[in-house]
C-alpha positions in Angstrom: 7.2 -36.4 -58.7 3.8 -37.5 -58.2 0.8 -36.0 -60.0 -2.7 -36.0 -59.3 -5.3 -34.7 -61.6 -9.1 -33.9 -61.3 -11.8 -32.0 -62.8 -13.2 -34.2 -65.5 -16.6 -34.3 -66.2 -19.9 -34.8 -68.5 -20.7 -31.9 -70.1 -22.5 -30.7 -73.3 -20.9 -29.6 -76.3 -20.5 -25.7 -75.9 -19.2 -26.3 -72.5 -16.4 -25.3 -70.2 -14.1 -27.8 -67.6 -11.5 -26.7 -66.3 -8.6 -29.8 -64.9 -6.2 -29.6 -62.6 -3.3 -31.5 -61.6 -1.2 -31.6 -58.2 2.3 -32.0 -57.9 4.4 -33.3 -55.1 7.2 -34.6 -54.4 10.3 -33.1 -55.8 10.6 -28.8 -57.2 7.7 -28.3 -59.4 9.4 -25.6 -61.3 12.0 -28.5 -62.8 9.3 -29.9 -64.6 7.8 -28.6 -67.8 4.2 -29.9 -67.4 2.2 -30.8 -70.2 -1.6 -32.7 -70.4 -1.9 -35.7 -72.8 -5.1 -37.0 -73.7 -6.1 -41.1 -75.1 -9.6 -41.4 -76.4 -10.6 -45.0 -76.9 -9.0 -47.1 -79.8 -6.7 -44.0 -80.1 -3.0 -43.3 -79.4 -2.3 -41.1 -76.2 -1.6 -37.2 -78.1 -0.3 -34.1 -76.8 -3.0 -31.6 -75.8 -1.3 -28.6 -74.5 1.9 -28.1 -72.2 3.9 -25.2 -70.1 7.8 -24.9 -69.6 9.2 -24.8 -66.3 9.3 -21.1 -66.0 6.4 -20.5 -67.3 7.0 -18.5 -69.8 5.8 -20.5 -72.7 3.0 -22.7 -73.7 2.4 -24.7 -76.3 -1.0 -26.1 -77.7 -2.3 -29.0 -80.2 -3.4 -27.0 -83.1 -7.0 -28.9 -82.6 -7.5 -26.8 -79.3 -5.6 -23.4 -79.8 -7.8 -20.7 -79.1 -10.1 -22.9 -76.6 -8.0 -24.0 -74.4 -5.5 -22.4 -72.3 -2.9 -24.1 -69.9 -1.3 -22.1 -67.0 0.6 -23.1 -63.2 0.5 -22.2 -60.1 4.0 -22.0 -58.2 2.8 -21.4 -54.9 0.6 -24.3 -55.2 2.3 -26.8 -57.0 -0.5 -26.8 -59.7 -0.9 -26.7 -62.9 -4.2 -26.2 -65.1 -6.2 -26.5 -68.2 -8.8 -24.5 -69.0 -11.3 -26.0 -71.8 -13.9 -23.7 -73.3 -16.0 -24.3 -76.7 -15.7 -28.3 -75.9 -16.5 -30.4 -78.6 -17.7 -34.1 -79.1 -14.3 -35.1 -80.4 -12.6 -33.7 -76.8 -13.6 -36.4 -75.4 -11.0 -38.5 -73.8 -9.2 -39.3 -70.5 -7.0 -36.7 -69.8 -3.3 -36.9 -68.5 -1.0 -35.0 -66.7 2.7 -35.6 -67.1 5.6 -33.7 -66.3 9.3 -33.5 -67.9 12.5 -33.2 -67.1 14.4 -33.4 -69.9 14.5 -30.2 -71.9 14.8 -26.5 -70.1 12.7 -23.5 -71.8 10.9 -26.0 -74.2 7.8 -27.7 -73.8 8.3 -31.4 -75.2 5.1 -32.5 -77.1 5.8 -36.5 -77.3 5.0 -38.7 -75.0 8.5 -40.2 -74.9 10.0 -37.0 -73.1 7.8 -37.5 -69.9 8.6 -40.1 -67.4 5.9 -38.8 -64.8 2.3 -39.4 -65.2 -1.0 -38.9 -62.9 -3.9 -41.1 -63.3 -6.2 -39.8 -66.0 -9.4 -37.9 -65.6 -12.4 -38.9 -67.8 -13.7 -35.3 -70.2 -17.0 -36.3 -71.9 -18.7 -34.2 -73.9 -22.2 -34.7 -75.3 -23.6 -33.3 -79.0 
């Protein structure tokens, strides 16, 4: 599967951004999808991720209640929607997707073997 993301951004602290990331290629519904982020000097950490079905989600307990992740079937897109951004969001952003587990949402970067190019989210104090 190939993944695309988009929607990163400068924005002030207080902000909103909202990513989005295109799939193609094979079923998008075998693929739990999940967005990773890197800032610099930093190891790559799990941000927030969707099972296949869509009926759960899962979020890093540094953005639960401000951010919320959610797909689109009929489009093959999945999204993350970042409110209350904070200095220490900033980081390139990732979309990967996983096929390895059914009705869980794997939070380690070792479970995805699909990754988009990452979008930059900077956000000023």
């Amino acid at each position: 599967v190939q993944l695309q993301a988009s929607g990163g951004g400068l924005v002030q602290a207080g902000g909103s951004l909202r990513l989005s990331c295109a799939a193609s290629g094979r079923t998008f519904s075998d693929f739990a999808m999940s967005w990773f982020r890197q800032a610099p000097g930093k190891e790559r950490e799990f941000v927030s991720g969707i099972s296949r079905g869509g009926s759960r989600t899962d979020y890093a307990d540094s953005v639960k209640g401000r951010f919320s992740i959610s797909r689109d079937y009929a489009k093959n897109m999945v999204f993350l929607q970042m409110f209350s951004l904070k200095p220490e969001d900033t980081a390139v952003y990732y979309c990967a997707a996983s096929d390895t587990v059914t009705g869980a949402v794997p939070a380690t970067v070792g479970h995805y073997a699909y990754w988009g190019r990452g979008t930059q989210v900077t956000v000023s104090s």
